[in-house]
LOSE-325885 format. One record per residue (C-alpha): residue number from 0; y, z, x; residue in one letter. Coordinates in Angstrom, 2 decimals. Last residue first. Layout:
DRENLUM     n        py        pz        px   res
DRENLUM   NUM         Y         Z         X     A
...
END
This chain:
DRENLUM     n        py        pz        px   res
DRENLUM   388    -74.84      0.70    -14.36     X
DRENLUM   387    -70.92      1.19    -13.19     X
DRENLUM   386    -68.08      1.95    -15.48     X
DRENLUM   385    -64.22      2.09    -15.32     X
DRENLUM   384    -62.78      2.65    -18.73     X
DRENLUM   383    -59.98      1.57    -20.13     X
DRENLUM   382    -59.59      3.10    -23.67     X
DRENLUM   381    -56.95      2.05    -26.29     X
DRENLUM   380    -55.87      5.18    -28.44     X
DRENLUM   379    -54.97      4.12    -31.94     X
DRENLUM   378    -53.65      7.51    -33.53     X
DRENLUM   377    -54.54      9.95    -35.92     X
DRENLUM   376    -52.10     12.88    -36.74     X
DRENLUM   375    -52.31     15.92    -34.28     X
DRENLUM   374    -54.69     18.87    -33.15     X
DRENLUM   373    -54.30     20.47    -29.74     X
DRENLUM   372    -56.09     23.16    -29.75     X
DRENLUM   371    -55.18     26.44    -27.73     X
DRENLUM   370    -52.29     27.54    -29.42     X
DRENLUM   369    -48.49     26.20    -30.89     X
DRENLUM   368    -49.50     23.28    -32.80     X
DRENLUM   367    -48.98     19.47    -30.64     X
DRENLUM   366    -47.95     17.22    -33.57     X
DRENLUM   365    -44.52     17.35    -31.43     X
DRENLUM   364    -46.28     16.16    -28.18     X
DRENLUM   363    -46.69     12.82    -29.99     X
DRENLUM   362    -48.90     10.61    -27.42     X
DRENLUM   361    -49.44     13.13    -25.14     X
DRENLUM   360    -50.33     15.00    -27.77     X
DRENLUM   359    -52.71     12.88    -29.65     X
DRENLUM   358    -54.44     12.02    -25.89     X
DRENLUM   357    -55.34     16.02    -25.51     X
DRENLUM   356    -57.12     16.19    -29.11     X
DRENLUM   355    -58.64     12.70    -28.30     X
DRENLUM   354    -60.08     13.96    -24.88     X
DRENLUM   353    -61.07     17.38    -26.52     X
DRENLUM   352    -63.41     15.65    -29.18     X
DRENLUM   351    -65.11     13.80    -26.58     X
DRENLUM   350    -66.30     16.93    -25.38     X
DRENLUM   349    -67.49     18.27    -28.41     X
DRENLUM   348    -69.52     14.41    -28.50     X
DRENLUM   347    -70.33     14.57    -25.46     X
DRENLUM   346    -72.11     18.32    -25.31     X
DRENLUM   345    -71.10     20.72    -22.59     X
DRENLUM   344    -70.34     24.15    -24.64     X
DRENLUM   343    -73.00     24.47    -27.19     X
DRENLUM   342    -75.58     22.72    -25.46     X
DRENLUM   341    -75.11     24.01    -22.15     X
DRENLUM   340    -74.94     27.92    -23.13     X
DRENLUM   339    -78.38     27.49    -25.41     X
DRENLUM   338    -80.64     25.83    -22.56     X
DRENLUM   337    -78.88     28.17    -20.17     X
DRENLUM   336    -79.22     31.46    -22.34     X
DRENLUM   335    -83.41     30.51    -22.84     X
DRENLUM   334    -83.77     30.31    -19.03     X
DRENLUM   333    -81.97     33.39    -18.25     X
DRENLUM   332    -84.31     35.11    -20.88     X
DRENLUM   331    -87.29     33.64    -19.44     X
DRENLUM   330    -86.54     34.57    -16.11     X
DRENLUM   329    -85.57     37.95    -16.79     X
DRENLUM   328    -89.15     38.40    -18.44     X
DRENLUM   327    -90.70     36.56    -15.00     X
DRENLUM   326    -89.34     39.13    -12.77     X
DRENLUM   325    -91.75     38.58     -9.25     X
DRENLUM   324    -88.71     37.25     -7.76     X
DRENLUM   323    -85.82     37.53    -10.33     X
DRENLUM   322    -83.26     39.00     -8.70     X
DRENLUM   321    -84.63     38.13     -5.73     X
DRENLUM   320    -82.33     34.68     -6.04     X
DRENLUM   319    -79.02     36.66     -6.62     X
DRENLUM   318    -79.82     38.91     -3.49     X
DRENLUM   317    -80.28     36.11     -1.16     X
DRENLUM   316    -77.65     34.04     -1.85     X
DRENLUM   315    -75.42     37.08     -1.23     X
DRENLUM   314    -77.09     38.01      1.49     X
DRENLUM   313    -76.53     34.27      3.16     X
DRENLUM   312    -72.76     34.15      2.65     X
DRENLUM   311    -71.50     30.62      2.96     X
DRENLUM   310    -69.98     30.40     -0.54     X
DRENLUM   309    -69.86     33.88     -2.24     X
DRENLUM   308    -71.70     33.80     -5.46     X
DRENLUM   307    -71.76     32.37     -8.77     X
DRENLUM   306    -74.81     33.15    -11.23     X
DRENLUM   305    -77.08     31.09    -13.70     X
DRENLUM   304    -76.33     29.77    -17.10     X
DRENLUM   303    -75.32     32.65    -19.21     X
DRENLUM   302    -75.04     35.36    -16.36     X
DRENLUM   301    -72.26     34.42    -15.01     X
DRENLUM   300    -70.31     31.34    -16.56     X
DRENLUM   299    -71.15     28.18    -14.47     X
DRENLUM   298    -69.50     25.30    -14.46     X
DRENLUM   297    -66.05     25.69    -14.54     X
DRENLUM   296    -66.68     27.64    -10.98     X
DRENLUM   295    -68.63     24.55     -9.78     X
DRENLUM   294    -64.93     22.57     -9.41     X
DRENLUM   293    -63.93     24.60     -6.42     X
DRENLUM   292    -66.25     27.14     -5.00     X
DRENLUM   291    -67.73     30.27     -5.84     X
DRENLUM   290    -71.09     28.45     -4.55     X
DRENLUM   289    -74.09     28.62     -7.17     X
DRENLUM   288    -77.10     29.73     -8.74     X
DRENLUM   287    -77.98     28.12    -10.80     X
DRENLUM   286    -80.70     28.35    -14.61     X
DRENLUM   285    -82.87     26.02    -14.91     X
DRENLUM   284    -83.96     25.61    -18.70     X
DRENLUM   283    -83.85     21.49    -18.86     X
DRENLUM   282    -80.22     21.81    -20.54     X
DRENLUM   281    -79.39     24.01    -17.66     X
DRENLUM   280    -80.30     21.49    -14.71     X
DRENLUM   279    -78.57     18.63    -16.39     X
DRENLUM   278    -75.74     21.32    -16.38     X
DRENLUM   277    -76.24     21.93    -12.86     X
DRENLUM   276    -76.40     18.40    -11.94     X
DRENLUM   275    -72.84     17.86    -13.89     X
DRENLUM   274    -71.37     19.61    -10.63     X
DRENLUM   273    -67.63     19.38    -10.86     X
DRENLUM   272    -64.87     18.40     -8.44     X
DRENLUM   271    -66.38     19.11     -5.29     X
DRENLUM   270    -64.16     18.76     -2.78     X
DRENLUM   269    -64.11     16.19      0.28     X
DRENLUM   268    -60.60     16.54      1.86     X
DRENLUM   267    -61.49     19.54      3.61     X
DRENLUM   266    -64.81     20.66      3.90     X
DRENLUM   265    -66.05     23.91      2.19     X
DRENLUM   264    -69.58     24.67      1.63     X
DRENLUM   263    -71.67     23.95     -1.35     X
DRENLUM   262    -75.16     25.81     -2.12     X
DRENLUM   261    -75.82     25.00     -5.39     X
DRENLUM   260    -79.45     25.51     -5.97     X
DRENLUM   259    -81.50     25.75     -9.31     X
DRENLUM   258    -83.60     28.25    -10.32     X
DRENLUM   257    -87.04     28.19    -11.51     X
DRENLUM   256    -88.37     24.48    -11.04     X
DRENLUM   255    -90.75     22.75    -13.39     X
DRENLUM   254    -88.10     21.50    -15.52     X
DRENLUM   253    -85.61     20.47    -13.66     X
DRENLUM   252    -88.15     18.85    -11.07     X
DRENLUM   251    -89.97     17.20    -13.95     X
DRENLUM   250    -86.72     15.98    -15.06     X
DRENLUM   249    -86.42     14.77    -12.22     X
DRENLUM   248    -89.73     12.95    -12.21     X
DRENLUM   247    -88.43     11.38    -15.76     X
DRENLUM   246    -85.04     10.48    -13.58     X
DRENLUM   245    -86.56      8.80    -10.70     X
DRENLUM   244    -86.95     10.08     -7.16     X
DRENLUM   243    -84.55      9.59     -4.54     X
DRENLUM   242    -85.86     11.77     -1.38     X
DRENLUM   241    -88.57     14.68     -1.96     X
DRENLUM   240    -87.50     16.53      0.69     X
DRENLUM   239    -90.06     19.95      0.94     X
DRENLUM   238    -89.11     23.13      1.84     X
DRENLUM   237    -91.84     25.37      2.10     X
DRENLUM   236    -94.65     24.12      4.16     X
DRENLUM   235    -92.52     22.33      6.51     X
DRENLUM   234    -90.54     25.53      7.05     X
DRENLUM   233    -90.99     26.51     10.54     X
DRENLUM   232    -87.08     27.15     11.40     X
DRENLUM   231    -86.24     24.39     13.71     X
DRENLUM   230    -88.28     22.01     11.78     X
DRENLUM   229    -86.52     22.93      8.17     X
DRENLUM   228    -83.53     22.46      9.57     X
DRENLUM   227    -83.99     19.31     11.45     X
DRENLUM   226    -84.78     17.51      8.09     X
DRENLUM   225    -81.67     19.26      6.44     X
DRENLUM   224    -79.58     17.48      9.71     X
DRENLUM   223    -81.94     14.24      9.10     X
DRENLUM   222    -80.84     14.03      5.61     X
DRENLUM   221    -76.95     15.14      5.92     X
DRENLUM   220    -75.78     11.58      5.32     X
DRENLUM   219    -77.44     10.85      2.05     X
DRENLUM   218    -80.66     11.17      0.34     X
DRENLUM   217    -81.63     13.18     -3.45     X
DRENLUM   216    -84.13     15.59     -4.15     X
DRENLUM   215    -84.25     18.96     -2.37     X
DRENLUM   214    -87.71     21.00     -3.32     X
DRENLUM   213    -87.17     24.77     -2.09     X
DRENLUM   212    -90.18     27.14     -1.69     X
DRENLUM   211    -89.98     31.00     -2.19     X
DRENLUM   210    -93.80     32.41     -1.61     X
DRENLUM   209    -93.40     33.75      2.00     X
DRENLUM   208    -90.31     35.39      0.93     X
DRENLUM   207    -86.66     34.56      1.53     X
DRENLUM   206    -84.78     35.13      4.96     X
DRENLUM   205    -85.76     31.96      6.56     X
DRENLUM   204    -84.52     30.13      3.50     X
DRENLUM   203    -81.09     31.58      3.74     X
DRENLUM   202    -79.42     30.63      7.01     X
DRENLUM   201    -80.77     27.50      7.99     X
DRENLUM   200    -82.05     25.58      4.38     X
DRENLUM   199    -78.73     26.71      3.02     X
DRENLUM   198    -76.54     25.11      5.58     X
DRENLUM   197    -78.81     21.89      5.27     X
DRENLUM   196    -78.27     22.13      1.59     X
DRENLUM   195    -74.71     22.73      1.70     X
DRENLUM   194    -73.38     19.90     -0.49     X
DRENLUM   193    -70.64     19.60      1.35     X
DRENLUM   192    -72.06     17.75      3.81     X
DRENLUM   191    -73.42     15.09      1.99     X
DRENLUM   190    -77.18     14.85      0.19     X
DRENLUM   189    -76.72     13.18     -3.03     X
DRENLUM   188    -77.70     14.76     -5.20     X
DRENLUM   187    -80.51     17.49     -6.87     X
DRENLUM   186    -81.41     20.94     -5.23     X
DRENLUM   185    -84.97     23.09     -6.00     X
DRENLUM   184    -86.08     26.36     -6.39     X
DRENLUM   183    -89.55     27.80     -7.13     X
DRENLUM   182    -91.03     31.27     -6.76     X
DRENLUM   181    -94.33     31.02     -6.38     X
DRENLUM   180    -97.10     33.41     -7.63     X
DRENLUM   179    -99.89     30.83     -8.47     X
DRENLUM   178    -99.21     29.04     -4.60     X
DRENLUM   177    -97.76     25.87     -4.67     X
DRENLUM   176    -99.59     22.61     -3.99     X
DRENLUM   175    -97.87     20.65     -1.78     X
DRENLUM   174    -95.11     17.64     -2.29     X
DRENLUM   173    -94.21     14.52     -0.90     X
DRENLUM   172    -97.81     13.75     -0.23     X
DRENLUM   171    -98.14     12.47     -4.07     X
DRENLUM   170    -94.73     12.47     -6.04     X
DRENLUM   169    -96.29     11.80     -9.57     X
DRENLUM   168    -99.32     14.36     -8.94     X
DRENLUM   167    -97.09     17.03     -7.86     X
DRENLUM   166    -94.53     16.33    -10.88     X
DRENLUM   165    -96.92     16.51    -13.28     X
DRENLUM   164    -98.81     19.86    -11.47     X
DRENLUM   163    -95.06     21.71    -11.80     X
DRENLUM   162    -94.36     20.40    -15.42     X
DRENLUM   161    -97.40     22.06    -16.63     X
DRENLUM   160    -96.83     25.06    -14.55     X
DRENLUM   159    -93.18     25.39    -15.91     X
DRENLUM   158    -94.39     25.02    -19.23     X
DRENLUM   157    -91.75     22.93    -21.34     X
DRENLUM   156    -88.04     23.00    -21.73     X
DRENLUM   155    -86.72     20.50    -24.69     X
DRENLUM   154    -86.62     16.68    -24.18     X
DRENLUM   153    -83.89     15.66    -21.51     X
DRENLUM   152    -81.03     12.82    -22.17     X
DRENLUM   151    -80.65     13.62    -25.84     X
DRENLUM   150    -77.97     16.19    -25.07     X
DRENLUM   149    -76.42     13.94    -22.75     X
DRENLUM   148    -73.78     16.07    -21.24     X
DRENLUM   147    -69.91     16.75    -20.47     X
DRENLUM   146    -67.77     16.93    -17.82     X
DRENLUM   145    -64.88     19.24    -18.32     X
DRENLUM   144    -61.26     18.98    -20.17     X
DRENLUM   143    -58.53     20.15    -17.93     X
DRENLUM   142    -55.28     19.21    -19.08     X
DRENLUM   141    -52.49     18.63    -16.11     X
DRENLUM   140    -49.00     16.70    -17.34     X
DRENLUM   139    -47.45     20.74    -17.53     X
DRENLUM   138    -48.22     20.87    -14.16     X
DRENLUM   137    -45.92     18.06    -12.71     X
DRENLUM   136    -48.38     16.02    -10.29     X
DRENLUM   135    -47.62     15.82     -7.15     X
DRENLUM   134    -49.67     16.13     -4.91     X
DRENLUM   133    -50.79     20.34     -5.24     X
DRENLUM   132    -50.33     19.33     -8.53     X
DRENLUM   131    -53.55     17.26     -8.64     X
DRENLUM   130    -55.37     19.45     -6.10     X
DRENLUM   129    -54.89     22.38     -8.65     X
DRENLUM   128    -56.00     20.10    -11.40     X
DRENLUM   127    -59.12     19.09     -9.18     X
DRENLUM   126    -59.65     22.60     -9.09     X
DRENLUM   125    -59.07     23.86    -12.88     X
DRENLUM   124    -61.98     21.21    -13.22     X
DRENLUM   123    -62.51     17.96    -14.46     X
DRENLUM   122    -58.81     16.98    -14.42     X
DRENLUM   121    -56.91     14.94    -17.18     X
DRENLUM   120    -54.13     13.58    -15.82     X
DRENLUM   119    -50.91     12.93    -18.19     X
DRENLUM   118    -48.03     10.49    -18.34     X
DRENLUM   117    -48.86      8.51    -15.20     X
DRENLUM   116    -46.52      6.61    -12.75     X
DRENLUM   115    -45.51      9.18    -11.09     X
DRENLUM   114    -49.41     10.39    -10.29     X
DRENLUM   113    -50.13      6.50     -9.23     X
DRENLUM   112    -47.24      7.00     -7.11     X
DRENLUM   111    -48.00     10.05     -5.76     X
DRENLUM   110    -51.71      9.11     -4.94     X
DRENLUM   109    -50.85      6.25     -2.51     X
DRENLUM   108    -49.77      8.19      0.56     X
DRENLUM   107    -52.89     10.33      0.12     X
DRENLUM   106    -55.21      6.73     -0.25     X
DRENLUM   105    -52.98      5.45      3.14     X
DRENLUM   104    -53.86      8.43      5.17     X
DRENLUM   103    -57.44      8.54      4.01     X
DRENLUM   102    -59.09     12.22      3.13     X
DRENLUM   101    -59.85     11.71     -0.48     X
DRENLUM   100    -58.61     14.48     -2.78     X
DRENLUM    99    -57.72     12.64     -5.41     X
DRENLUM    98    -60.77     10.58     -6.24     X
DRENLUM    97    -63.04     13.20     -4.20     X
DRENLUM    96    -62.17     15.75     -7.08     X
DRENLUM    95    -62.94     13.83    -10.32     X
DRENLUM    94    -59.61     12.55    -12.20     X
DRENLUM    93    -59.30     11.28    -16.02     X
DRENLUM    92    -56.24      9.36    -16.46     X
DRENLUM    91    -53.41      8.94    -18.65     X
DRENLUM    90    -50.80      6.75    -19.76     X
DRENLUM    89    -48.55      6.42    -23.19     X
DRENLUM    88    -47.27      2.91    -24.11     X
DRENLUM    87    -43.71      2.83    -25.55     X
DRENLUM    86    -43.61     -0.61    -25.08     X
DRENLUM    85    -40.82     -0.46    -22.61     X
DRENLUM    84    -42.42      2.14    -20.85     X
DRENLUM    83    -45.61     -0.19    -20.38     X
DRENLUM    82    -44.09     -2.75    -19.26     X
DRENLUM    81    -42.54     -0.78    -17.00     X
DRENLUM    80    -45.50      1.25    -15.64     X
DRENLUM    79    -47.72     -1.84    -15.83     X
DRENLUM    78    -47.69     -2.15    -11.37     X
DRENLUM    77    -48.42      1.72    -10.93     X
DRENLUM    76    -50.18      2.69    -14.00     X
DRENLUM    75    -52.85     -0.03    -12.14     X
DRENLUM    74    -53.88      2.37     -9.66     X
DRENLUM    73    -55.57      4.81    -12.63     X
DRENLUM    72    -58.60      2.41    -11.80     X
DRENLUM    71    -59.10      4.36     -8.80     X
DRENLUM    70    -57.67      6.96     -9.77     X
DRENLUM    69    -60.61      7.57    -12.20     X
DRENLUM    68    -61.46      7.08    -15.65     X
DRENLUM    67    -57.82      5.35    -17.13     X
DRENLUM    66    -57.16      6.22    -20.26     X
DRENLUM    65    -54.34      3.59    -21.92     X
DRENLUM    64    -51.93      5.39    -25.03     X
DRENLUM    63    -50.77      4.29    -27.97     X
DRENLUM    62    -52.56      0.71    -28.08     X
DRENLUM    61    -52.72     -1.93    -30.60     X
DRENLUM    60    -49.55     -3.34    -30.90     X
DRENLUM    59    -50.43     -7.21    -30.27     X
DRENLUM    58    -48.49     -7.23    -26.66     X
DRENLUM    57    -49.80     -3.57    -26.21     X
DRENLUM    56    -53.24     -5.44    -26.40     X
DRENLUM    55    -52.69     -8.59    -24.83     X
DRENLUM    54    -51.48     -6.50    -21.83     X
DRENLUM    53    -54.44     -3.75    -21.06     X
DRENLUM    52    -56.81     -7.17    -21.17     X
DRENLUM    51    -54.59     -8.68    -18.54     X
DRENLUM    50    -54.60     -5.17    -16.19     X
DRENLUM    49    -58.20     -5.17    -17.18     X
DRENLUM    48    -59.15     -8.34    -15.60     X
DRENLUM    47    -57.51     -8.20    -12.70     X
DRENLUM    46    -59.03     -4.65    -12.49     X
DRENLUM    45    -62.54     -6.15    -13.02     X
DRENLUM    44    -61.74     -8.81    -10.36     X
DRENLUM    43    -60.09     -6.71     -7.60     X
DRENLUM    42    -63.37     -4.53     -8.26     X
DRENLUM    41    -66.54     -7.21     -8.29     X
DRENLUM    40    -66.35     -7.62     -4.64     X
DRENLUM    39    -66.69     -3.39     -4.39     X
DRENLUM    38    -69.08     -3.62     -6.59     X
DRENLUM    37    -72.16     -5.94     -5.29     X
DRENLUM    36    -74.07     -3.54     -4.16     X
DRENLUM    35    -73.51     -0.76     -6.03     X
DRENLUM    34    -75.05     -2.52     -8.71     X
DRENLUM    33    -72.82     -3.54    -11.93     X
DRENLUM    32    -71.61     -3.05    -15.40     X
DRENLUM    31    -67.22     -3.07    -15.25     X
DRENLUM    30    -65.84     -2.03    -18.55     X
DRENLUM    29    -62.59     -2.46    -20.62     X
DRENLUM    28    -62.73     -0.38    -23.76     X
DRENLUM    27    -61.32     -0.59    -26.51     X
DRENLUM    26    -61.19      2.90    -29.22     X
DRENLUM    25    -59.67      3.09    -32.21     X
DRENLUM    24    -58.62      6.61    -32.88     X
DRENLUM    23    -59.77      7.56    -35.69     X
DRENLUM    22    -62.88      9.31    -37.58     X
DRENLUM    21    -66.85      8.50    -37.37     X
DRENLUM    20    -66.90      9.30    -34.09     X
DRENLUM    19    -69.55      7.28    -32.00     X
DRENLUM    18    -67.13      4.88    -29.96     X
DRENLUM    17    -65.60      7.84    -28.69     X
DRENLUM    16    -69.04      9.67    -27.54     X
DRENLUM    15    -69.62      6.00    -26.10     X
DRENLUM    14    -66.78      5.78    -24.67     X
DRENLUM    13    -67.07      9.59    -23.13     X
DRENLUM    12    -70.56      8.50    -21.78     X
DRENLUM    11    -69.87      5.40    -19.95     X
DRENLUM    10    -66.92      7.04    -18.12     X
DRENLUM     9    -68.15     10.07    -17.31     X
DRENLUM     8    -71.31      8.11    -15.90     X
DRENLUM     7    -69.43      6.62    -13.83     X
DRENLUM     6    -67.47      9.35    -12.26     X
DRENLUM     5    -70.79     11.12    -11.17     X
DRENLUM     4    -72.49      8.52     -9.91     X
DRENLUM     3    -74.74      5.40    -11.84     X
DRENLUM     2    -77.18      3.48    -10.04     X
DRENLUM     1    -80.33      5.31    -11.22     X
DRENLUM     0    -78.63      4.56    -15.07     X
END
């Protein structure tokens, strides 16, 4: 699971959130397990594959509808669209952001035609919708139905001190001791521009307390620009880079930290779609604070699992972290909303749930009910699923 990304993990948790419930549809799923290294020569393969795999089944009549989990995979709509029509075989697939947003002349000439050859995309975010019909896409073939979470991924919230000195001792000279009265934030991914961690570590760090320290895990790109950052502005002490660090140390990190950063900045054709950090961050008691921006504003709901604020506006920043400097009740209570707002509204298997409702009616839009759920009769939904570990 270190080697998994965002869209990957979507798609290796929604089958196995589909594979789990104990009621139809049938699910099949076509996977691809490998490193990063050696995927992109295992990709014309794997699609090869499922294009064959995606034929023997509507050939033996057991498949309604094919989910694709990203446009990359979503590609092959494009070649199988007649087949497919003449089967009466139903399309969809999930996009991220970056998948459709992706700033490559030939990718934005390409995205049309996969979107004309789909019945239904099924957006992580209002955004990624937006940027979906913005291409293309009809808007009454956009569903949004959000990431969702491993609720048995992270144990329970523990002391924050505890956690602190665990992860301390586990990362060695990477970290510090922190003073007793310290204020704690911290940042998790990969570190790209639009992240906004080097932005954040120029213009709002130097205006926060003595005792206000930022941990940033996760490499990338932007690591020697945050590096320079924290060297132009004295902050050695306080900001500390912990690079790639493994997932029980991040939970450490998640744990031990007291609010957690989202600091994006806009950059065209590289949006981002969702954020699942912050609800990994939530389940673990971390409450955000966040970017109005894009995908992250289907994240967070304000005040239940951390705040939104104005992207690229230090004050702003500012004033929703002091909010709770030297306020450990509010703290606590922010804390104890997150944990509770993340696993009623993010869990897999409620998630899942939304997937099949959305597939039923794309299948048979008549068993769609007038309202916001989309219940229908059971159906065999054949799942292609692109998936990296």
């Amino acid at each position: 699971m270190d080697n998994v990304g965002g869209m990957q993990r979507v798609a290796l948790k929604l089958n196995e959130a589909l594979h789990e419930r104990s009621e139809p549809p049938h699910v099949e799923s076509v996977l691809l397990r490998s490193s990063w290294k050696w995927t992109p020569y295992k990709v014309p393969f794997f699609l090869g594959k499922a294009a064959w795999r995606i034929r023997q089944a509507v050939l033996r009549n057991e498949a309604d509808v094919v989910l694709f989990s990203s446009m990359v995979t979503a590609a092959l709509a494009v070649p199988l669209r007649g087949f497919l029509d003449r089967h009466n075989v139903k399309t969809a697939a999930i996009t991220h952001g970056l998948d459709v947003t992706l700033s490559v002349s030939a990718y934005q000439w390409f995205v049309p035609k996969v979107f004309g050859a789909l019945d239904a995309v099924l957006p992580v975010s209002r955004a990624t919708g937006a940027a979906c019909v913005a291409r293309g896409m009809p808007a009454d073939q956009v569903h949004v139905v959000p990431n969702g979470i491993d609720l048995d991924r992270y144990a329970p919230p523990q002391s924050k001190s505890e956690m602190r000195a665990d992860l301390s001792e586990a990362l060695g000279s990477k970290t510090a001791p922190l003073p007793n009265d310290a204020l704690l934030l911290c940042s998790v991914g990969r570190q790209v521009k639009r992240k906004g961690v080097a932005w954040f570590v120029e213009h709002v760090m130097p205006t926060l307390p003595e005792h206000v320290h930022y941990w940033i895990a996760g490499d990338g790109p932007q690591s020697s620009a945050i590096q320079d950052a924290i060297d132009r502005n004295n902050l050695n002490e306080r900001v500390r880079r912990l690079g790639r660090i493994s997932n029980p140390d991040l939970a450490r990190l998640y744990r031990g930290a007291d609010l957690f950063i989202m600091p994006n900045i806009p950059v065209e054709g590289d949006m981002e779609g969702f954020g699942v950090v912050m609800l990994e961050a939530g389940q673990c008691g971390c409450p955000s604070i966040a970017a109005r921006l894009e995908g992250i504003q289907d994240v967070i709901t304000e005040g239940e699992n951390g705040h939104l604020v104005e992207s690229e506006n230090p004050a702003s920043f500012r004033e929703a972290i002091m909010q709770y400097n030297q306020a450990p009740e509010q703290l606590r209570q922010i804390s104890e909303r997150a944990v509770q707002h993340t696993e009623s509204n993010f869990g897999w298997s409620a998630v899942a749930e939304q997937y099949v409702d959305v597939l039923r009616a794309v299948v048979d839009p008549d068993a769609a009910p007038q309202g916001d759920s989309l219940p229908g009769a059971p159906v065999e939904v054949g799942v292609h699923a692109e998936t990296m570990a």
